[in-house]
N, CA, C and O of each residue as an XYZ file, in Angstrom:
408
protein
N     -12.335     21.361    -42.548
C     -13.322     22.018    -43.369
C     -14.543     22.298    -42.507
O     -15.388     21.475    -42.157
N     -14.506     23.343    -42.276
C     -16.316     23.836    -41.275
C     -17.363     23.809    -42.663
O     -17.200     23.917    -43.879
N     -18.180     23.663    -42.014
C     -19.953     23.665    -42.589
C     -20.711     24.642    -42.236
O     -20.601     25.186    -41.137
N     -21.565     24.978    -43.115
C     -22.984     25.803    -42.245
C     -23.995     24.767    -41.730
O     -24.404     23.835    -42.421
N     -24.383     25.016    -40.400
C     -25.762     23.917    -39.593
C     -26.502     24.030    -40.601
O     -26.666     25.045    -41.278
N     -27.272     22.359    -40.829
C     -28.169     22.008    -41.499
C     -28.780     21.088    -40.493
O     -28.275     20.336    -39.660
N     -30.213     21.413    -40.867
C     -30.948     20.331    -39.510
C     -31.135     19.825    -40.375
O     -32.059     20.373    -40.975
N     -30.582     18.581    -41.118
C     -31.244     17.176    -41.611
C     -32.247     16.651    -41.238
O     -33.021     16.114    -42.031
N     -32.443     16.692    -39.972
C     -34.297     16.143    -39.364
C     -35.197     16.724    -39.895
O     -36.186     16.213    -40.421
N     -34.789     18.467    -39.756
C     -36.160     19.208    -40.391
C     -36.414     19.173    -41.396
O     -37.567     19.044    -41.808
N     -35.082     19.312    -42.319
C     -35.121     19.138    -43.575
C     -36.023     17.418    -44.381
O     -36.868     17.677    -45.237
N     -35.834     16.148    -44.125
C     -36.416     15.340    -43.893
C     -37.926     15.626    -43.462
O     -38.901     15.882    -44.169
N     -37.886     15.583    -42.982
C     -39.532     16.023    -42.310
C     -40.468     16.874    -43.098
O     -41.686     16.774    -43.248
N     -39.401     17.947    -43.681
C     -40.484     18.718    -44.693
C     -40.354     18.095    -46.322
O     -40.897     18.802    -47.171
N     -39.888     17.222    -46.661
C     -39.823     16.758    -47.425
C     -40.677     15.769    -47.571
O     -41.308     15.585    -48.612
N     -40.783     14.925    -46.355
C     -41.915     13.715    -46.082
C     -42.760     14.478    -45.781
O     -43.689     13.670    -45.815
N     -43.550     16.052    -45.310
C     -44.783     16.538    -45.591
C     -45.127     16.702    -46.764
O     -46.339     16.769    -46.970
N     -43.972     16.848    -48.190
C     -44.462     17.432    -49.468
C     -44.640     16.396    -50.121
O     -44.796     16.640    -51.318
N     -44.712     14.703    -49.705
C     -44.715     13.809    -50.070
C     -43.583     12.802    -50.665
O     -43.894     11.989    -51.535
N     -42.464     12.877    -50.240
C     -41.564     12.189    -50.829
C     -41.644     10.530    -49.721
O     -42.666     10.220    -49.108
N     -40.806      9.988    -49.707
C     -40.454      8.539    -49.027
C     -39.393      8.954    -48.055
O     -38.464      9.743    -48.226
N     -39.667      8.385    -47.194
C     -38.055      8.555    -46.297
C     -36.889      8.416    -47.034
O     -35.881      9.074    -46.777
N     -36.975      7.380    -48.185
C     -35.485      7.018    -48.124
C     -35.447      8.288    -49.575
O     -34.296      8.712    -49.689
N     -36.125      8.731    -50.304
C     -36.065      9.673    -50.982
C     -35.615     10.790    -50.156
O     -34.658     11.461    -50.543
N     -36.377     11.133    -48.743
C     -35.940     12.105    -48.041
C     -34.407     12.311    -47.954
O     -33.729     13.275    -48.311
N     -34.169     11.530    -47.573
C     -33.102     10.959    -46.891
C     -31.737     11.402    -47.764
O     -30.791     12.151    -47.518
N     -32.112     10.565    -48.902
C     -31.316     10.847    -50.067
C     -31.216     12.425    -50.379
O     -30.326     12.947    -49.707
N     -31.673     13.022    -50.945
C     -32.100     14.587    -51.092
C     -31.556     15.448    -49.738
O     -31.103     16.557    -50.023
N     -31.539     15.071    -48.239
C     -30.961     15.773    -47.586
C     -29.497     15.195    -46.997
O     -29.089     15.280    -45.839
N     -28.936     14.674    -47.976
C     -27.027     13.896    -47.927
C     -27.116     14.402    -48.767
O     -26.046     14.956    -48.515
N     -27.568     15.105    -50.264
C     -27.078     15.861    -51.423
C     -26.732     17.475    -50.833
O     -25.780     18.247    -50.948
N     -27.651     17.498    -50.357
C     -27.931     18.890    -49.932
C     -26.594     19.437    -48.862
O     -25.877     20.430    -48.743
N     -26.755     18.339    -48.321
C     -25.382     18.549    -46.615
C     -24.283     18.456    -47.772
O     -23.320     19.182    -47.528
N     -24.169     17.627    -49.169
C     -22.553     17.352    -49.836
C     -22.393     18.609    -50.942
O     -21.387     19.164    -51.385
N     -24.102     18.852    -51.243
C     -23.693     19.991    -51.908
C     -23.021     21.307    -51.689
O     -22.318     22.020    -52.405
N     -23.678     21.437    -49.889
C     -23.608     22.778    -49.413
C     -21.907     22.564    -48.912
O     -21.174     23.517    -49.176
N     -21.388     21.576    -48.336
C     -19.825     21.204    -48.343
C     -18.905     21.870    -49.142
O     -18.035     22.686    -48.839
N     -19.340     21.242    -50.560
C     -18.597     21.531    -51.721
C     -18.327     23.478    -52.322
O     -17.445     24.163    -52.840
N     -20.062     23.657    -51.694
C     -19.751     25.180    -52.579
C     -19.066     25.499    -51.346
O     -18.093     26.073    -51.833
N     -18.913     25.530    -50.320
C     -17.697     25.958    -49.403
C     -16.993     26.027    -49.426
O     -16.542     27.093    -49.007
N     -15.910     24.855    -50.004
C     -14.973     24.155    -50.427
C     -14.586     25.138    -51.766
O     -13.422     25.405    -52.063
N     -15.150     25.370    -52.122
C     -15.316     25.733    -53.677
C     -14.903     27.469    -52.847
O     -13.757     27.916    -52.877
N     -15.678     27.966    -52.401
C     -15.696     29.410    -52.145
C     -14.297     29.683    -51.773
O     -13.468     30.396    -52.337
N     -14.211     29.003    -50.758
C     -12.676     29.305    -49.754
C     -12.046     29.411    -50.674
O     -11.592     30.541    -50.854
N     -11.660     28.237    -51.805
C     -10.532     27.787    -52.538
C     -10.314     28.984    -53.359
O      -9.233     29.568    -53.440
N     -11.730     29.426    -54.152
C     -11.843     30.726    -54.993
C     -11.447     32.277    -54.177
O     -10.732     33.088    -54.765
N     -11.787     32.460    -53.306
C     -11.458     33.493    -52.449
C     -10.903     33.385    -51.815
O     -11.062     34.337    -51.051
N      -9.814     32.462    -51.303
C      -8.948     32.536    -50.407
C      -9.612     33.026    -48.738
O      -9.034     33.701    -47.887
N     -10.756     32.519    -48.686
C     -10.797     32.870    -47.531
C     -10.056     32.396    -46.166
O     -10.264     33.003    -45.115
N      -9.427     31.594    -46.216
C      -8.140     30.807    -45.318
C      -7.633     31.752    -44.386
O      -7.483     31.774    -43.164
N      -7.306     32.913    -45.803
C      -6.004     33.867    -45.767
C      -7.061     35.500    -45.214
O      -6.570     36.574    -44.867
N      -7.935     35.297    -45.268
C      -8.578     37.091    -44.790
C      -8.750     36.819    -43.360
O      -9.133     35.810    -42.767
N      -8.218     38.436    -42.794
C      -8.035     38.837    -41.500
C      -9.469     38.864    -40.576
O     -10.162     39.782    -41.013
N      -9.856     38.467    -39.929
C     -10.571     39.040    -38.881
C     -10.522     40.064    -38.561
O      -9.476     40.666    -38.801
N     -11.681     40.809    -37.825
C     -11.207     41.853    -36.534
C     -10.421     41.361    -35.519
O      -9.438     42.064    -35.281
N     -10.583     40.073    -34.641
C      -9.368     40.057    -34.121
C      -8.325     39.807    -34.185
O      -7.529     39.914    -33.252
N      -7.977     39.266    -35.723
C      -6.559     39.581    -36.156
C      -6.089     40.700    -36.315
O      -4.872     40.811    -36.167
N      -6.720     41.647    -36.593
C      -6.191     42.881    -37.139
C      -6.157     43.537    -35.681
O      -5.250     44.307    -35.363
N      -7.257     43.169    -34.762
C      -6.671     44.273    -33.680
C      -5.259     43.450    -32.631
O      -4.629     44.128    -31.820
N      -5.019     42.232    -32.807
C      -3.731     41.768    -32.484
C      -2.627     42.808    -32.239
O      -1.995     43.447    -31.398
N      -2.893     42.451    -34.005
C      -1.450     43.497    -34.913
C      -1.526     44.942    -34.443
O      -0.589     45.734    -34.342
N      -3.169     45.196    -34.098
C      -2.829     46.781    -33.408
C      -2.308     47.153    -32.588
O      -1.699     48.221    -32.536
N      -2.485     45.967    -31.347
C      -2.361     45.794    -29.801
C      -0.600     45.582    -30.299
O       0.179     46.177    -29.554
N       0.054     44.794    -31.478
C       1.980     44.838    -31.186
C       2.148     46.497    -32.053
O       2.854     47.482    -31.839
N       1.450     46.269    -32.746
C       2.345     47.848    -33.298
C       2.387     48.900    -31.947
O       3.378     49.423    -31.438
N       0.618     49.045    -31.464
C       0.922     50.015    -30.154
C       2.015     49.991    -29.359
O       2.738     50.948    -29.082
N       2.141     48.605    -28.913
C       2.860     48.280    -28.137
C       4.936     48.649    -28.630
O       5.827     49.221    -28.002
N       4.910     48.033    -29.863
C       6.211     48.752    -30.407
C       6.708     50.201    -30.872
O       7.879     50.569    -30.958
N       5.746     50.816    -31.107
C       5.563     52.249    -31.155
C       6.033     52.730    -29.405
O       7.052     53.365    -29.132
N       5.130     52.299    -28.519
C       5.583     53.039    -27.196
C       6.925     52.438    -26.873
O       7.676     53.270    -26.363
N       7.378     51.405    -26.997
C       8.726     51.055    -26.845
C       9.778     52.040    -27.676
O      10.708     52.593    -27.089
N       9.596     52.168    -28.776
C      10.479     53.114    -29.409
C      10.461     54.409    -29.351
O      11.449     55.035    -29.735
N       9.457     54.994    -28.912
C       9.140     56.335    -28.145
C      10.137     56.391    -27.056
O      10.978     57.284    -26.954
N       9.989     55.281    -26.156
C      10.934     55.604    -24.862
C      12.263     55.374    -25.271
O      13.085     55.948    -24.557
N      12.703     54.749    -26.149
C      13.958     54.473    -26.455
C      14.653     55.959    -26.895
O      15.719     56.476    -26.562
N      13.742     56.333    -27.646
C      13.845     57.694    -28.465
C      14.260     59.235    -27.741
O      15.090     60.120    -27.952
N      13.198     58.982    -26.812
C      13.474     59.877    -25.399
C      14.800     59.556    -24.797
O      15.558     60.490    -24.535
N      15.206     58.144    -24.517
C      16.428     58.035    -23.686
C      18.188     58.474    -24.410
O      19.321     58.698    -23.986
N      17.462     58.397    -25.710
C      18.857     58.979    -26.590
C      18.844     60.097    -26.650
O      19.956     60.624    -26.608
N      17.777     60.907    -26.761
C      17.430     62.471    -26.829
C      18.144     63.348    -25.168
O      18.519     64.504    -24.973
N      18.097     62.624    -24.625
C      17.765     62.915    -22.894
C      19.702     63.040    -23.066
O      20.515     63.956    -22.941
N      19.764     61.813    -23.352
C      21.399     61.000    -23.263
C      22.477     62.154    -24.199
O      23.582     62.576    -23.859
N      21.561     62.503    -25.668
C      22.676     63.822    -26.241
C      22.548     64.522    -25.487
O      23.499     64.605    -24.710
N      21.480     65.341    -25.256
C      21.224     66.301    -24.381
C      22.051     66.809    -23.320
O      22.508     67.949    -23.392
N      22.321     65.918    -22.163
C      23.185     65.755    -21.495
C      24.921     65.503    -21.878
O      25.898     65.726    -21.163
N      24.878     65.164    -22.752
C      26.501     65.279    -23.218
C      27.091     66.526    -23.875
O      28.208     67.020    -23.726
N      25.922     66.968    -24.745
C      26.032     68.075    -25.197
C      25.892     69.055    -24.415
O      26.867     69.743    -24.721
N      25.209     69.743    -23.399
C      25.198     70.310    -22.322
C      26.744     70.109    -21.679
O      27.529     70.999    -22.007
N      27.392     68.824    -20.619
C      28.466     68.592    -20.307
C      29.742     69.453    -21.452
O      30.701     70.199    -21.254
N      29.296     69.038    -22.280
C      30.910     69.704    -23.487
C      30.664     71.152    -23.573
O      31.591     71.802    -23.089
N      29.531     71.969    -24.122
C      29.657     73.292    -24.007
C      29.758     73.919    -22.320
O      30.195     75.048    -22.096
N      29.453     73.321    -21.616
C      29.950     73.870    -20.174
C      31.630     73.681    -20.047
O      32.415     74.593    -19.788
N      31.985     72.244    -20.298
C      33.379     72.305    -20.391
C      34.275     73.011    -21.384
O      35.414     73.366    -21.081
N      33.631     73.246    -22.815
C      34.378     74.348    -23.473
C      34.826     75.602    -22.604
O      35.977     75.993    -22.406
N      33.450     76.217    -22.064
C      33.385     77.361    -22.020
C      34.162     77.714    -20.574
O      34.524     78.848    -20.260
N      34.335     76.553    -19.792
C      35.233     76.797    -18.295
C      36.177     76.539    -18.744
O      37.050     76.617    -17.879
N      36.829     76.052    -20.301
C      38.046     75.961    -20.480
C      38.728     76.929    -20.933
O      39.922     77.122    -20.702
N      37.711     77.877    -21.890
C      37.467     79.210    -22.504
C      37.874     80.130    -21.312
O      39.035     80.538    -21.327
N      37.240     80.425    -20.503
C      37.403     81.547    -19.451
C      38.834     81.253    -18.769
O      39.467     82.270    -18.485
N      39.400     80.104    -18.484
C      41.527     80.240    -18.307
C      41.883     80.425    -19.197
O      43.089     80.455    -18.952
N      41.765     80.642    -20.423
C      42.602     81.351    -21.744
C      42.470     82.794    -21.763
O      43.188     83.678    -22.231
N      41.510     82.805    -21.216
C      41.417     84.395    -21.178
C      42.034     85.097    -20.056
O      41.983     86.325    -19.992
């Protein structure tokens, strides 16, 4: 469970300027550190913040999609390239098979 920084000293300190007791201080800034805990606790749980993406999660996922996108590009090319060439090979061989029939 993370926290937001609380300076307990300062906090203390301005409390013993507005007149309280140390141990009043004291007390009042352990509510404050358990309160501010809890609505945290409380927030995450309500919003699921656990579960929301960052920017650098999301640019992760950008950096594999890019990355799987150009992989399947070249794959894409090598089958294209690969008919290409076969298909080329067969109408040349039709057509030299074509011209001894004639």
């Amino acid at each position: 469970m993370s926290s937001l920084p609380f300076d307990t000293h300062a906090f203390v300190k301005r409390l013993q300027g507005a007149g309280f007791t140390v141990e009043q201080a004291e007390v009042i800034a352990d509510l404050q550190r358990e309160t501010s805990a809890a609505t945290i606790e409380q927030a995450r749980h309500d919003y699921h913040l656990d579960e929301l993406a960052t920017k650098r999660d999301l640019r992760e996922v950008e950096l594999k999609l890019e990355a799987r996108i150009a992989e399947s590009k070249a794959e894409l090319t090598r089958w294209i390239i690969g008919a290409g060439l076969l298909q080329t090979s067969l109408i040349i061989g039709a057509l030299m098979k074509m011209s001894h029939l004639i």
